[in-house]
C-alpha positions as CSV (number, residue, x, y, z in Angstrom):
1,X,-7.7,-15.4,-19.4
2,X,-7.7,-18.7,-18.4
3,X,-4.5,-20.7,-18.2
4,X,-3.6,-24.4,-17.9
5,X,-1.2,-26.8,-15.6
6,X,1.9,-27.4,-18.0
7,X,2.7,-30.9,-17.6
8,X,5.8,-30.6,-19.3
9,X,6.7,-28.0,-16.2
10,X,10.5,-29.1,-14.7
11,X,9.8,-27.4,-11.7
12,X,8.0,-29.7,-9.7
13,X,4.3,-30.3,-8.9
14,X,2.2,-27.8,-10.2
15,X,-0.7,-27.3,-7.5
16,X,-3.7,-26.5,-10.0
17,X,-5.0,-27.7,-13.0
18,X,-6.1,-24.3,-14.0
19,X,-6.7,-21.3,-13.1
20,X,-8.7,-18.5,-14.6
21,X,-7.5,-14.5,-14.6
22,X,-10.3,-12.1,-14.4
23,X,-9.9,-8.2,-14.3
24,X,-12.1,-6.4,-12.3
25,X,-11.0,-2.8,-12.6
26,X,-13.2,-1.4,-10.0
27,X,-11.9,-2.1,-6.0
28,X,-15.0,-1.9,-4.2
29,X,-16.3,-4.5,-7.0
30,X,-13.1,-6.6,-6.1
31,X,-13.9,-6.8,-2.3
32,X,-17.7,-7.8,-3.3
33,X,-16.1,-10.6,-5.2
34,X,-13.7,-12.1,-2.7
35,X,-16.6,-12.0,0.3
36,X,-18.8,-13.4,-1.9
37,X,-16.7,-16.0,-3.0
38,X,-16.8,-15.6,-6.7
39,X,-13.3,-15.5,-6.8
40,X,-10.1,-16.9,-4.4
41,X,-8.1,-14.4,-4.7
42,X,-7.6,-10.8,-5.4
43,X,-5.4,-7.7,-5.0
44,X,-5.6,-4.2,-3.9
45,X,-9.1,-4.0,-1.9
46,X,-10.0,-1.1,-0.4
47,X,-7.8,0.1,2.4
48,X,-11.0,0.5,4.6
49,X,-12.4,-2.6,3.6
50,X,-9.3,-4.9,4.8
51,X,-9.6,-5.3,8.8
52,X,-13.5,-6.3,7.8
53,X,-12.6,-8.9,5.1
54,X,-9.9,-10.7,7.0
55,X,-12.3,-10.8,9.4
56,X,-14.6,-13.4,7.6
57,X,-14.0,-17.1,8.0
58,X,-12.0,-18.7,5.1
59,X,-10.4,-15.2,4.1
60,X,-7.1,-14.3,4.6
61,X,-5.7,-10.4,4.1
62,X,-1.7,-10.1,3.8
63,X,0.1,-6.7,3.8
64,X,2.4,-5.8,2.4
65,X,4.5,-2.8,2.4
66,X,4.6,-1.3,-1.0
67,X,6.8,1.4,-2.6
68,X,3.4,3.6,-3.7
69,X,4.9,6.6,-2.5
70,X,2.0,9.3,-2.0
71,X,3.5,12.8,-2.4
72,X,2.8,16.6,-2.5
73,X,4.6,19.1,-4.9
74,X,5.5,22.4,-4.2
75,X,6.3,25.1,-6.4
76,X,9.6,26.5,-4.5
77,X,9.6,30.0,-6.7
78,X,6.9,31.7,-5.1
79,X,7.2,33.5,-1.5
80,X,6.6,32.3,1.3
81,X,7.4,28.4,0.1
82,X,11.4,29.9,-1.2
83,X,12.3,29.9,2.4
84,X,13.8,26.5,3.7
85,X,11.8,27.2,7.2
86,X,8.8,27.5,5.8
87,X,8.9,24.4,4.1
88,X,10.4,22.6,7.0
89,X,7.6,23.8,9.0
90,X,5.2,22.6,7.0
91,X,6.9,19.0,6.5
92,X,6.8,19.2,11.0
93,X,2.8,20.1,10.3
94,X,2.5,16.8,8.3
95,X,0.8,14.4,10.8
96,X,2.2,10.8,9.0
97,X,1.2,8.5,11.2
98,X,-2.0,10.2,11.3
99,X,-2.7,9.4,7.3
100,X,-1.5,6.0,7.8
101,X,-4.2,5.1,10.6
102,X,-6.9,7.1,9.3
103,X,-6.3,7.4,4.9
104,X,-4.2,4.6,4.3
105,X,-6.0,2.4,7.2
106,X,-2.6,1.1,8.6
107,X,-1.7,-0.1,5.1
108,X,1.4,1.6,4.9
109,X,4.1,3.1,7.2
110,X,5.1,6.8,7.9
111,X,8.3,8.2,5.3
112,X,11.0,10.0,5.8
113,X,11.6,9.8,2.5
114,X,10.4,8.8,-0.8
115,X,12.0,5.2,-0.7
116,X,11.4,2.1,1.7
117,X,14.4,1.8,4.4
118,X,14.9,-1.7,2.6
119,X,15.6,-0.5,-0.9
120,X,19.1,-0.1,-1.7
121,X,18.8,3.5,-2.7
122,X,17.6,4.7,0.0
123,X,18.8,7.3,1.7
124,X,19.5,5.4,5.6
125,X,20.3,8.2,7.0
126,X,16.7,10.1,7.2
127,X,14.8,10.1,10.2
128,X,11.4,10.7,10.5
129,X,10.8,13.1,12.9
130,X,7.7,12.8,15.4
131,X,5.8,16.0,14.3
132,X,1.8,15.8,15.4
133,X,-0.3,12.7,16.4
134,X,0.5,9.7,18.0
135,X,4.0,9.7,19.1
136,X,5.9,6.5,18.1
C-alpha cells in the first residue's frame, strides 16, 4: 500500500511525500530487509536478532515494553496441581528473569502478574518474588 502526503493536512508539515507499506509476514525475512536496507523501518524482529541489528551503523532498535503476556495453563482438577502449595511451588521454580535474558533476549521484563505495573488494572500490589537465577 502505498500512501501519499495530504497537502490539505491541518496538522502541520508533513515530513514525507510518500511512503510505501509492505507486509512481510515472515520475522527473520523482516530483519534481512532492514540490514539490507530494502526498507527503513520495521517491527517485531527477532528477539535474538536485535542487540546485532542495532549494532549496524545507520540502524536504530527501540524497545518497548509490550503487554504480550506469555502464559502457562494449568488444569487445577487433577491431583497434585488442586493443592495451592504445589502450584505455589511451581510458580517459585519459574526462573523469570532467566526467560527474559535467555527466550525473550531482554525484550521484556519479569511478571508478577499478567498486566504491566503501568496499566491501570493492574493489580500494584503483586510482587515478584526472586525465585531461581539472577537475583535482582
Amino acid at each position: 500500500m502505498t500512501v501519499v502526503k495530504n497537502e490539505n493536512w491541518w496538522g502541520g508539515e508533513v515530513g514525507l511525500d510518500r511512503m510505501v507499506l509492505r507486509g512481510i509476514p515472515d520475522p527473520n525475512t523482516r530483519a534481512m530487509a532492514i540490514e539490507n536496507g530494502e526498507v527503513d523501518f520495521t517491527v517485531d524482529v527477532p528477539y535474538s536478532e536485535t542487540d546485532r541489528i542495532d549494532a549496524i551503523d545507520g540502524i536504530n532498535v527501540e524497545k518497548y515494553r509490550t503487554p504480550r503476556v506469555y502464559k502457562l495453563d494449568i488444569n487445577l482438577k487433577h491431583e497434585p496441581l488442586e493443592d495451592v502449595r504445589v502450584r505455589q511451588a511451581m510458580s517459585y521454580a519459574i526462573d523469570r528473569y532467566g526467560i527474559v535474558e535467555h527466550v525473550l533476549y531482554n525484550v521484556g521484563e519479569a511478571a508478577a502478574g499478567p498486566f504491566l505495573p503501568t496499566m491501570v488494572w493492574a493489580n500494584q500490589s503483586l510482587s515478584l518474588h526472586q525465585g531461581p537465577g539472577k537475583s535482582r
